[in-house]
N, C-alpha and C positions, 0 to 999 in steps of 0.2 A: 271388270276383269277379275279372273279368278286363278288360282294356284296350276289350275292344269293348262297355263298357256306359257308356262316358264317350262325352259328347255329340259328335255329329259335326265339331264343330269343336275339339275337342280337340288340342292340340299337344304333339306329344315331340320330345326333345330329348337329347341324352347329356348326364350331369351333369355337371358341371365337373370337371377331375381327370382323364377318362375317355377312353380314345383307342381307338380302334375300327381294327383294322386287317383287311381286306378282302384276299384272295386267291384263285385259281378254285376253291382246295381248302376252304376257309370263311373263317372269320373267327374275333379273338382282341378281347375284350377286356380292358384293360388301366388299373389305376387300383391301384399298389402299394401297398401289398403282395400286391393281391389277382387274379386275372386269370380268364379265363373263355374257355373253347373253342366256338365254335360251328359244325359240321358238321353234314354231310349237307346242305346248303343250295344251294335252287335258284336261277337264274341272277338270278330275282327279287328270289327275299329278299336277295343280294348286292347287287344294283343298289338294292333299299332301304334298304340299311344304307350305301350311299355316297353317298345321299338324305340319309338323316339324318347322315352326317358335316359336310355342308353347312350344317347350322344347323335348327334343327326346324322338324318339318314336322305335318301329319295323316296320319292312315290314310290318307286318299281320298288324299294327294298321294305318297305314297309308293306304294300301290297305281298310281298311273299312270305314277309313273315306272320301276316294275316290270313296265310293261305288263300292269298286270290281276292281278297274282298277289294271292293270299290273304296279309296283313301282316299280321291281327291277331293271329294266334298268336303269332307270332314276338316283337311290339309287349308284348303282355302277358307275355310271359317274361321281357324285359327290363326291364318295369315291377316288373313283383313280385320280381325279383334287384335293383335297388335302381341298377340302372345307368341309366334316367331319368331325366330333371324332365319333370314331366306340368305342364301347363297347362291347365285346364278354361276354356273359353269359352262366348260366350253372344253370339250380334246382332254378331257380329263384335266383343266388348269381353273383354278379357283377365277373368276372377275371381277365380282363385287359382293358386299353382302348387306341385305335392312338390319340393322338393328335400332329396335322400335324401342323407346325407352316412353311412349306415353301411350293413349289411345289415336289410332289412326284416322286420318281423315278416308271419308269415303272414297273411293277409288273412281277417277272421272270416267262419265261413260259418255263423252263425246269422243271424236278424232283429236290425234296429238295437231296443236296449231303449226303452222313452219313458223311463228312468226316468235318462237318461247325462248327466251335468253335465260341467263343464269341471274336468280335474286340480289341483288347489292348485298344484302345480309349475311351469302351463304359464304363460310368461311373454309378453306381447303386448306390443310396444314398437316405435318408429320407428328408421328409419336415414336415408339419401337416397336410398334406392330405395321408400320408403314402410313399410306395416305387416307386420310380420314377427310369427310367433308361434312359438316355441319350447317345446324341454321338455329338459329335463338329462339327462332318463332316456329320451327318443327315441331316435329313428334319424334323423329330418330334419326340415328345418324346413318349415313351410307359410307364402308368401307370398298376404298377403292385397292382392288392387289393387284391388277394388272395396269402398268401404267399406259397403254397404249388406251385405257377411257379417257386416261388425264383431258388426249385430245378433244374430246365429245364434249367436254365439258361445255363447250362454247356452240352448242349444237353438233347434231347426228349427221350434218351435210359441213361440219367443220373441217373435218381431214380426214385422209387417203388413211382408215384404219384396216387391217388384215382381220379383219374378224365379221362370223354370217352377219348379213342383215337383219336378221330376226333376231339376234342378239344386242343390235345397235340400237335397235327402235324397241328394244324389252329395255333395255338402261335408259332410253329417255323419258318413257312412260313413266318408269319409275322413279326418274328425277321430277318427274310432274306429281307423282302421289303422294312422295316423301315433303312436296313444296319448296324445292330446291330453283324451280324452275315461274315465270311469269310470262306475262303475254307478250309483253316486250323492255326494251332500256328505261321508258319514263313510264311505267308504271308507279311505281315506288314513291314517284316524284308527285303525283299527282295530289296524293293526299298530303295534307301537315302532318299526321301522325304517324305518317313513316318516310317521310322528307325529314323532318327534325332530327330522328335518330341516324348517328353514325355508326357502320358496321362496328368496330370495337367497345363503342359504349353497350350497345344493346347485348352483344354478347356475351363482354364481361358480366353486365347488369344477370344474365340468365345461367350463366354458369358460377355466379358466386352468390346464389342466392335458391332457396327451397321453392321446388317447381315441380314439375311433372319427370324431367331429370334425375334430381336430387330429391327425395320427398323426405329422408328422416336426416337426423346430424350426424349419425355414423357413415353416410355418407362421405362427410367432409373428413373425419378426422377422430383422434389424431392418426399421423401417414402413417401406413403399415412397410411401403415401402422408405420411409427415412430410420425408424428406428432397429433397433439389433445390424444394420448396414452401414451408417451413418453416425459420428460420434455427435451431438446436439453443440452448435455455436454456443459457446460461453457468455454468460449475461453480460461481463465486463468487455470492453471495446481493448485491446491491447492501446497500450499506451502511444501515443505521439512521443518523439524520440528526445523534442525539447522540454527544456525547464518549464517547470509548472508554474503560475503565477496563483498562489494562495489567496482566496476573497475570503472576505469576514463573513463569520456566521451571523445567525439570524436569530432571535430571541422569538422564535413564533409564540409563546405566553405572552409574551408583552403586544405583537400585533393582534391575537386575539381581544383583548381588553381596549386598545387605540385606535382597531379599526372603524370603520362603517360597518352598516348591517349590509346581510347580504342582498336586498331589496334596493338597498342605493345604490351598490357597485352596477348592480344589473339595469339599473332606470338611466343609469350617467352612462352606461358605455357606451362609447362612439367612433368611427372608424376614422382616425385623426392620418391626413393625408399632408401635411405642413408642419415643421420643426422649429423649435428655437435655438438655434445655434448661436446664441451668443449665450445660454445658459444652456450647454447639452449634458445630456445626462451623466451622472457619475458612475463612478466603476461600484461602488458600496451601490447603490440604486440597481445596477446590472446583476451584482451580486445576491442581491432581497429577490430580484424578480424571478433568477433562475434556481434559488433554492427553493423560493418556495408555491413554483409550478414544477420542478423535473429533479428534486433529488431524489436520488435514493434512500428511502427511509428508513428499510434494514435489509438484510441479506445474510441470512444465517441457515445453515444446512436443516433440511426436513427428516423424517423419519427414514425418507428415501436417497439423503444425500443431495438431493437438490437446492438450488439455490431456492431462496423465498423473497421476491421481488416487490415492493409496495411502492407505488410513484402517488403523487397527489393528486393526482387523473387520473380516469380509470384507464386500464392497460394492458387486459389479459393477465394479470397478474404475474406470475412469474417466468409469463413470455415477451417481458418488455422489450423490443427489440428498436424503438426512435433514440436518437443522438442528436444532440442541439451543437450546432457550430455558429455562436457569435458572428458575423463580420462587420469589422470595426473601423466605422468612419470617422466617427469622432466621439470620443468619451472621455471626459476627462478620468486624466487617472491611469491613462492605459492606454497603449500606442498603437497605432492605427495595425489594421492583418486581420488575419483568419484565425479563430480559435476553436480549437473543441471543450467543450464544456461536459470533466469526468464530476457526474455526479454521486459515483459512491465518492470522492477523494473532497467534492467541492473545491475544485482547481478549474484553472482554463490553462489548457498548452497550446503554443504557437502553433499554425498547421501549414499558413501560408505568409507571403508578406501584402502589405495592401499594394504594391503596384505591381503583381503577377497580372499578367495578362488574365487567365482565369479567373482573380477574385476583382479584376474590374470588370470584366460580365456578368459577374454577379450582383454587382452593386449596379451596373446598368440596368439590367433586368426588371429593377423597381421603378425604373424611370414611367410606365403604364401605367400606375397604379398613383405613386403621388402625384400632386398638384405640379404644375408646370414651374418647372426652376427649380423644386423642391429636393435634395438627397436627403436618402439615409441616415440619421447618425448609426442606428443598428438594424443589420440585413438578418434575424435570427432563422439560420436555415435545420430545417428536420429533417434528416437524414433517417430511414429505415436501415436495419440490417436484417435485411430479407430472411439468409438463412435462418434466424432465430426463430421466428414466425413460419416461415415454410415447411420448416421440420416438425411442426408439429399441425397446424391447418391444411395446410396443401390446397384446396381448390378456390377456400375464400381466404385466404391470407393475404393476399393486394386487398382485398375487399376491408378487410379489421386494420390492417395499418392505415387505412384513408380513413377509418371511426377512430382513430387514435390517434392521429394529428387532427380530428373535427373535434374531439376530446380538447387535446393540448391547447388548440385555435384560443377555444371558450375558454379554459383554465389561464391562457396568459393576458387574453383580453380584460378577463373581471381583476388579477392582480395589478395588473398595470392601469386600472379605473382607479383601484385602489389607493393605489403609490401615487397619483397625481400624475401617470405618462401615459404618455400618446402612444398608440399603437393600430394597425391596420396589417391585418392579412393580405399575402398574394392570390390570387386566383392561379399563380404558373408562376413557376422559377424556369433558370437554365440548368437543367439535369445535368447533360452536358460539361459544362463549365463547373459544377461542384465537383462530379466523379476529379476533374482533371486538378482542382484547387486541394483535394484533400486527399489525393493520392491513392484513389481507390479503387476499385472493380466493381460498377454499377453493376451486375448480377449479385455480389455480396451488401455492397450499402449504395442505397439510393438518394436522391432527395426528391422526399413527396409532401416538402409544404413547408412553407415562410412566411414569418411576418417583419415589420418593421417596424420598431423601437425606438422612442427619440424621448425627450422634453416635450411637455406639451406646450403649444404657443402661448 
């Protein structure tokens, strides 16, 4: 299929990225890593190609600003190398449009099958430029403006749409090119390697990592839309409204010289699923563990007035945005509830009480993971405050706060091999149940990852 079978009012456009440079000898386009030569070009196809530098056009208007030359050839080479956004129209109303963010798959040159459903993978979602439908394993995405495709989605014999024929069956062709579209429901299924992945792993996986999408880091960040619009979340958590309970500090000189090397901590550590609660851990014990995996080690204004953030993990530096919340089953020392643990202050403040409905899902939660019969003495939950990290990552920032609790994981695990306790990460908490025990607005703080703390048996 080629460019001159798309409806007369079709419009192209160079895709974004894309710089097209024009000279008597040809033209080069340009979108790196990648680039592309075009010669032997008549005085036309030049004058059309500095038609479409201007903003897109159609065939017919670029044909006349070529004075008449033939543009389709040229239009469909550039469509099917991916250097494009095509725009299908209809009555003068925009319908859909390609935008090609890789190299295109060849354009099928059999009949469309009746038998083609929509990919398990392809995800259809809103921005503020309207509905977008994606796929992980594409090349581009397809913008949807008129919502009356919405219907088609599910096949061009799905519903009673007001719009030609040859428009209905140009959008499905096209949802077959873009790979939106398979042969039927258990395709997908058939193989392991795209049975095993779930629609949101695989996308997350693609849209928060360097691809064909995303190819350099400027991509990612920092947001152009958070900053000068947006005041940046503050490094400090505002305070819990309760009294603070003060832990003793840590002589880290002194654990440097009495500890193990770091070759034992890493050989002994083991994912300890059973407690000694008749010797459970102390509040001084709780105290060593969390100063010295998550305090803050300084915090003093830069040349820019920003904070300067250093945790004993790594941490994006001075976009540390995790919060450790204790919850306390049994410690001696220190009465059962929910705490937040401020680590510039080195305090824990009360958050919840231990028989809130909420912070008993929480504590239930762990019931998967240890040994049968076994609880808790400590549920240590990590809370992100998203904004922090948002405001300045934007598309991989769930991506760096999951390497920042796999950071933390490792850094509480070898402390507590250290210390003589037991300790064993969660695979999964209740989200859920933390937002509602700590009072908060999961869009601002989340929890994305716990472990569990005791005496070792």
């Amino acid at each position: 299929m080629s460019a001159v079978t798309y409806p007369n009012q079709t419009k192209f456009a160079l895709r974004a990225g894309v710089t097209c440079l024009t000279t008597p000898a040809g033209a080069v386009l340009l979108n790196p890593p990648r680039n592309e030569k075009l010669t032997g070009l008549t005085a036309g196809l030049l004058q059309a190609l500095k038609t479409l530098n201007q903003g897109p056009a159609t065939v017919a208007e670029m044909s006349t600003a070529a004075d008449g030359a033939d543009v389709t050839g040229l239009m469909a080479r550039l469509t099917d190398g991916g250097w494009l956004s095509v725009t299908v129209r209809d009555g003068g109303v925009d319908l859909y449009t390609i935008h090609p963010f890789g190299q295109p798959a060849p354009r099928p040159d059999t009949p469309l099958p009746t038998s083609m459903t929509l990919s398990k993978f392809a995800v259809l979602h809103r921005d503020s430029e309207g509905f977008v439908l994606e796929h992980p394993r594409g090349w581009s995405d397809l913008r949807i403006h008129d919502p009356r495709l919405l219907a088609l989605l599910d096949g061009p014999d799905g519903a009673d749409v007001t719009l030609p024929a040859s428009v209905t069956q140009q959008f499905a062709q096209d949802l077959r090119w873009c790979g939106f579209l398979v042969s039927d429901a258990k395709e997908e299924d058939r193989e392991f390697a795209t049975r095993s992945w779930s629609t949101p792993d695989l996308w997350f996986h693609r849209r928060s990592t360097l691809g064909e999408r995303t190819i350099t880091w400027e991509h990612f960040g920092p947001t152009k839309w958070a900053k000068g619009r947006f005041p940046q979340p503050p490094a400090r958590k505002p305070h819990y409204p309760s009294e603070s309970i003060t832990l003793p500090a840590v002589d880290i000189a002194l654990k440097r010289v009495e500890g193990p090397t770091l070759t034992a901590v890493l050989e002994d550590r083991v994912s300890t699923r059973a407690f000694d609660d008749d010797r459970p851990i102390t509040v001084d014990q709780l105290a060593e563990l969390l100063y010295r995996t998550a305090r803050t080690r300084s915090s003093k204004p830069s040349d820019e007035g920003e904070e300067l953030i250093s945790r004993p993990y790594p941490s994006g530096g001075s976009v540390y945005e995790l919060e450790l919340y204790p919850v306390v089953r049994s410690v001696a020392g220190l009465a059962p509830g929910m705490y937040h643990y401020d680590s510039f202050d080195h305090v824990l403040r009360p958050v919840a009480a231990a028989d809130s409905p909420a912070v008993k899902r929480l504590v239930k939660s762990t019931s998967a993971t240890l040994a049968a019969g076994a609880e808790p003495q400590i549920l240590l939950v990590m809370a992100a405050r998203s904004g922090r990290i948002m405001w300045t990552y934007e598309t991989v920032a769930y991506a760096t706060m999951l390497k920042h609790v796999g950071v933390l994981m490792q850094t509480l695990y070898l402390v507590a091999t250290d210390m003589g306790l037991g300790a064993c990460a969660q695979g999964f908490g209740d989200t859920a149940a933390f937002a509602t025990a700590a009072g908060v607005d999961e869009l601002e703080e989340c929890s994305v990852g716990s472990m569990i703390i005791g005496s070792a048996p």
